[in-house]
C-alpha positions in Angstrom: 24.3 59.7 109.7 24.4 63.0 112.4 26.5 61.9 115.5 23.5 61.8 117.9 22.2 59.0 115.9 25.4 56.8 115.0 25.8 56.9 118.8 22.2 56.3 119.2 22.6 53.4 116.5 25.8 52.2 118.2 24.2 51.9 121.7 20.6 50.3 120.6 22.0 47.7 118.1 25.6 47.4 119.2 25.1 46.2 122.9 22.8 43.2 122.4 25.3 41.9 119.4 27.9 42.4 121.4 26.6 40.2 124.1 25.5 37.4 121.9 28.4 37.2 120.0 30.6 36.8 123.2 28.4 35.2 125.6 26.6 32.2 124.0 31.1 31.6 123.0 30.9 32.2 119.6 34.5 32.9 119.7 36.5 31.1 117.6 39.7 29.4 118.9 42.6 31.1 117.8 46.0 30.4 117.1 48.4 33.0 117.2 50.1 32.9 113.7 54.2 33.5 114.2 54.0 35.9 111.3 51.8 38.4 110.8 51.1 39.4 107.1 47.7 41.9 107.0 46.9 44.4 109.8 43.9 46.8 110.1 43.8 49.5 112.6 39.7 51.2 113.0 39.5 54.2 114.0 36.2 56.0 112.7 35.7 59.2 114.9 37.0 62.3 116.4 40.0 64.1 113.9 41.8 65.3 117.4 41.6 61.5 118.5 43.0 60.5 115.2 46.2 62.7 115.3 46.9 61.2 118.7 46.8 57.8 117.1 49.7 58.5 114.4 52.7 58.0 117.2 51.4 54.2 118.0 50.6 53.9 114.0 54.5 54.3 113.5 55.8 52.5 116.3 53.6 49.7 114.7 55.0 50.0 111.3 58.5 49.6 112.9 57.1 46.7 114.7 56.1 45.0 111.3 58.2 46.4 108.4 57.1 43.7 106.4 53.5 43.9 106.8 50.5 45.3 104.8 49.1 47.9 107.2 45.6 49.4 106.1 43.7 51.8 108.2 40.1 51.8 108.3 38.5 55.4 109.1 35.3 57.9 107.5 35.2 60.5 105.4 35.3 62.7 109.0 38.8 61.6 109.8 40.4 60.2 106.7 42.2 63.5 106.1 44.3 62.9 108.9 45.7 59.7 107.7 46.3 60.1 103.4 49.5 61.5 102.7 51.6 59.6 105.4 54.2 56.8 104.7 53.2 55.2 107.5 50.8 52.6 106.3 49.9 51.1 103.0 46.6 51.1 102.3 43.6 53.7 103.6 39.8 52.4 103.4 37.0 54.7 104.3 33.0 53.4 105.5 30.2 55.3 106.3 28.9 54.3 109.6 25.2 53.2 107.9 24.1 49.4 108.6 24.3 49.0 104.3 28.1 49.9 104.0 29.4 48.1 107.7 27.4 44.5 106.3 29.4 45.3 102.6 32.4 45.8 104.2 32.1 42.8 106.5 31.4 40.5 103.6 34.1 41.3 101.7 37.0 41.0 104.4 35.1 37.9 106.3 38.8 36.8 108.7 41.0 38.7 106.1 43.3 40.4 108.6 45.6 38.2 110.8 45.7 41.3 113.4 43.0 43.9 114.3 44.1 46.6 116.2 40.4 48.5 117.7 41.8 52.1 118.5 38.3 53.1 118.9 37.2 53.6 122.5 33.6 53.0 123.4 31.6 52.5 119.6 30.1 49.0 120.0 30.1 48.7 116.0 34.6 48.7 115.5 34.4 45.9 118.3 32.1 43.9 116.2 33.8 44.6 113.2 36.8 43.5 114.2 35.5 40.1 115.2 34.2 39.4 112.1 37.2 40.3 109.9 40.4 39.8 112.6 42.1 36.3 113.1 43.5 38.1 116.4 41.9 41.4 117.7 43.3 44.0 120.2 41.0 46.5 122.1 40.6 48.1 125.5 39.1 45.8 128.2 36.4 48.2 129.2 32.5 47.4 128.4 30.7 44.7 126.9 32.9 44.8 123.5 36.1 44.1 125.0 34.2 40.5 124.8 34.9 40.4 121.2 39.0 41.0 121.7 41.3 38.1 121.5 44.0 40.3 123.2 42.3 43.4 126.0 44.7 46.3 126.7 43.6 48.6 130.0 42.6 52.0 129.3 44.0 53.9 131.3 42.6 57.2 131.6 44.9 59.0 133.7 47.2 59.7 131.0 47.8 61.2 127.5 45.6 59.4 125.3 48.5 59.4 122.6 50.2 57.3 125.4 47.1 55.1 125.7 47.3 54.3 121.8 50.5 53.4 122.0 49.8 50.7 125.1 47.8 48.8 121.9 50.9 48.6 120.5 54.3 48.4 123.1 53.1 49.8 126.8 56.7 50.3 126.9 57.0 53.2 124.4 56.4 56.4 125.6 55.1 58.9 123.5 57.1 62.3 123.8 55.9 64.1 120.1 53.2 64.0 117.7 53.3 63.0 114.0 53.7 66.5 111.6 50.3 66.2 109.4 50.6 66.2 105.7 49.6 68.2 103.2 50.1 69.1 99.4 52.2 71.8 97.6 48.9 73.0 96.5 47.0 73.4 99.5 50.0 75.9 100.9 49.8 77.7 97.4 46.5 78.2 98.3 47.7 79.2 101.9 50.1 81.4 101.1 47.8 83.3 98.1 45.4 83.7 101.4 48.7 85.6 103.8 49.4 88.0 100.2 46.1 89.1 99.8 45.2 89.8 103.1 49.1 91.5 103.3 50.5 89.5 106.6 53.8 89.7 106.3 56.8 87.6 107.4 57.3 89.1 110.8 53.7 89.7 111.6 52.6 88.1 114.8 49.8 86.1 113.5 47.8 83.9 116.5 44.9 81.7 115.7 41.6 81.6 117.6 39.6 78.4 118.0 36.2 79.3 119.3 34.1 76.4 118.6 34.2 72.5 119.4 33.2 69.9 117.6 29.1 69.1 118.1 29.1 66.6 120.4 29.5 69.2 123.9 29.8 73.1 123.7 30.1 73.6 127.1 33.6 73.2 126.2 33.5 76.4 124.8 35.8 79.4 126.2 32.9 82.5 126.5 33.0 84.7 123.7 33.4 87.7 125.3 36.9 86.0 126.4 38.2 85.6 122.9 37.1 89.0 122.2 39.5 90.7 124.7 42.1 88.1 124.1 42.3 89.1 120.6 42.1 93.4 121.3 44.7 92.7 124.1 47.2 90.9 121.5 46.6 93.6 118.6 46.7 96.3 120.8 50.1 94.8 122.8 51.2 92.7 119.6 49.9 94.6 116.7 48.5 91.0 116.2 46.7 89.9 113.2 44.0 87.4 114.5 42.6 84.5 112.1 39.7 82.8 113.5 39.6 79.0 112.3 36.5 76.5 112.3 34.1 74.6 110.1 31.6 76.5 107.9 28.9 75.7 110.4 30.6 78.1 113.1 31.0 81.0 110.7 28.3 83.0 113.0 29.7 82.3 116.1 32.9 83.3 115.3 31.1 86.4 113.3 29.3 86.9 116.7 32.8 87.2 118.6 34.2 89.8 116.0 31.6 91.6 116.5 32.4 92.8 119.9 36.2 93.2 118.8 37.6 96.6 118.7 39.8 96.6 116.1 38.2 94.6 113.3 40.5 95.3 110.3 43.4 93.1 112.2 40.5 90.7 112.2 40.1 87.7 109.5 36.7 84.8 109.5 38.1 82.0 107.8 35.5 79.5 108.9 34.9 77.4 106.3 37.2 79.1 104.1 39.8 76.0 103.9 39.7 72.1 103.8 41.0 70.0 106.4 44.4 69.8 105.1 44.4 73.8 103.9 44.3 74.2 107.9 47.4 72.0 108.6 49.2 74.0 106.7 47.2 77.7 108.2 47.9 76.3 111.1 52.1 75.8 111.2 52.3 78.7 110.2 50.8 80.7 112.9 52.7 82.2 116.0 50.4 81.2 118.2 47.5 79.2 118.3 44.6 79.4 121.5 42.0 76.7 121.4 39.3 75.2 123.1 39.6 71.6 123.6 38.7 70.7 120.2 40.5 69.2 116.9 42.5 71.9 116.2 44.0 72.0 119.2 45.8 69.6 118.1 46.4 70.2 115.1 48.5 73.1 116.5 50.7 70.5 118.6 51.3 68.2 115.5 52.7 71.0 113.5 54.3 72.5 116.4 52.7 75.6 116.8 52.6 77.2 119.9 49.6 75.8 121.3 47.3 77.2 124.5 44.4 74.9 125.1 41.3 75.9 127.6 40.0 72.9 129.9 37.1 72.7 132.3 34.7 69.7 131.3 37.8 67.7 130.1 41.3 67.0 131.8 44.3 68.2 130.1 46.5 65.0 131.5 44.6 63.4 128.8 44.2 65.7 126.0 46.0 68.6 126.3 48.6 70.0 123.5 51.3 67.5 122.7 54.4 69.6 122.3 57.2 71.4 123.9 56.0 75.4 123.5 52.3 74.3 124.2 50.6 75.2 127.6 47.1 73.9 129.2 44.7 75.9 131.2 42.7 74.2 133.4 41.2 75.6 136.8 39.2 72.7 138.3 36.6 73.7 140.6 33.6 72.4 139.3 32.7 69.3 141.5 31.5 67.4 137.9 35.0 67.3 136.5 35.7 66.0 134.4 31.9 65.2 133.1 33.8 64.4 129.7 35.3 60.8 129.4 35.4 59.9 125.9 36.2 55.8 126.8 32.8 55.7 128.9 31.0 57.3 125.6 29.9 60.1 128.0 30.2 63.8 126.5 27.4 65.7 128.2 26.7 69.6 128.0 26.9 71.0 131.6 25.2 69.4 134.1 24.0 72.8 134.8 21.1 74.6 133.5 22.2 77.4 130.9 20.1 79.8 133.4 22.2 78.6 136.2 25.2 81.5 137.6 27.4 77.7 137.5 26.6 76.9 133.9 30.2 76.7 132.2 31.7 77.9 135.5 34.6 75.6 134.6 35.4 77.6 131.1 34.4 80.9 132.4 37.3 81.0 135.4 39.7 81.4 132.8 40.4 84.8 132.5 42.7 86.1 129.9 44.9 87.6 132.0 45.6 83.8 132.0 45.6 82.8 128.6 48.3 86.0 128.2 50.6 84.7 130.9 51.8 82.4 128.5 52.2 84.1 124.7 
């Protein structure tokens, strides 16, 4: 299922279950069991969103040493998670109606504690009250009915931060989790930095044009990430590596295109998997993003990370490290139009004819963005 129609899905069938599952009080009575033996944490969606869970993720398995931890995810965002000693077992659904009602059958009240890091799907709330004894979520919308135990979101913060309030509200999140990866994926990395001859002391920066599908008015012009990249080779001798998903290969062809000096230039859109790119990604000098998965990617391996803001606030998700900058210039009266918890991720509320469409991304200038490499 495409995300326009899992959302689609989510909102039609999701609301109206919600309600009758926690109005006509078909909540069981629970008592809160002194030990806890089997936790799940759901989270099903965006692979930035999913990095940002890993700090609460520990804290909880220092909370619980003893207890079987399993993480429930998709094939979109499972990557993230395998590899990490920070859990016990990983499960991964597809979001269709045929594999949800399997794997609700199957772990009918299994789990003495759910913890929902999802924030707005319908679908994890209602999961969780079929297969947690106790169930912890965010007290926003109609499925914080289906929570035993409601946590505020509180969206004027880091959303690691507001992960982490699932867990201790007390704990405050200073570093991401380094992502994981296999001794074969950087063979395959470093085959990649031979035969395109970057060498050790080569300034190498990273440009992340695209954003994920669900609102490309995120997206930094790309006459913008054309002159970023001709004034780093030109000041830097830079080699520039443009990373995204197959599907962006012509965008990012499209901003090459009006690049001067191509042959410091490499596409690798769709060149890597998930977990290639972790390891692309740490080692890069530099790494300028749109507000997109990568982006923090970049923070969890502690690159040096510039991300570009406009329909989204960088309070909540900009780069999570020490060397990483936001740029954000907020003078569009809709911002932030983005707020991921209310399951609102619009394109511009203006018309792509308009002189204000994207006027959020497009007053950036680079002269910004190279203030800070």
């Amino acid at each position: 299922m495409n995300v326009k129609l899992i959302k689609l899905f989510d909102k039609v069938f999701g609301i109206p279950i919600c309600i009758i599952l926690g109005v006509s009080n078909l909540l069981p009575k629970i008592k809160k069991t002194k030990e806890i033996k089997n936790i799940l944490i759901i989270q099903l969606w965006g692979i930035g969103e999913t990095i940002l869970t890993l700090p609460a993720i520990k804290e909880l398995r220092k909370k619980f040493p003893k207890a079987n931890i399993s993480i429930l995810a998709t094939k979109r965002n499972a990557d993230i998670y395998s590899n990490l000693n920070l859990f016990n077992k990983l499960i991964i659904i597809s979001l269709n109606p045929f594999s949800i009602k399997w794997f609700l059958l199957k772990n009918l009240r299994k789990y003495d504690l759910v913890i929902d890091m999802e924030e707005y799907l319908n679908i994890s709330a209602i999961m969780s009250f079929f297969i947690g004894k106790n169930r912890i979520g965010y007290s926003h919308g109609i499925r914080s009915l289906l929570y035993t135990d409601k946590i505020r979101y509180n969206d004027k913060q880091h959303i690691s931060q507001t992960f982490m309030d699932l867990i201790d509200k007390n704990i405050k999140v200073k570093s991401l989790i380094e992502l994981a990866y296999s001794k074969n994926d950087e063979k395959i990395i470093n085959e990649f930095i031979t035969k395109n001859k970057i060498k050790k002391n080569d300034f190498v920066a990273g440009l992340v044009p695209g954003a994920a599908e669900s609102s490309k008015s995120r997206m930094w012009p790309k006459e913008n990430f054309a002159e970023l990249a001709d004034n780093l080779i030109e000041k830097k001798n830079a080699k520039i590596i443009f990373i995204g998903a197959d599907y962006e290969k012509d965008l990012m062809d499209s901003v090459i295109n009006r690049i001067k000096n191509k042959s410091n230039v490499i596409n690798t859109a769709g060149l890597f998997t998930l977990k290639q790119t972790f390891c692309l990604i740490k080692k890069l000098r530099l790494l300028v993003s749109n507000d997109t998965g990568p982006m923090h990617i970049g923070a969890a391996q502690g690159t040096k990370t510039i991300g570009l803001f406009g329909p989204n606030l960088p309070i909540r998700f900009g780069p999570l490290n020490k060397k990483s900058k936001s740029i954000y210039k907020p003078i569009c009266k809709f911002s932030p139009c983005i707020n991921v918890h209310k399951g609102k991720v619009p394109e511009c509320f203006y018309d792509e004819t308009s002189r204000d469409y994207q006027k959020c991304m497009k007053e950036i200038k680079v002269k910004d963005v190279l203030r800070f490499v």
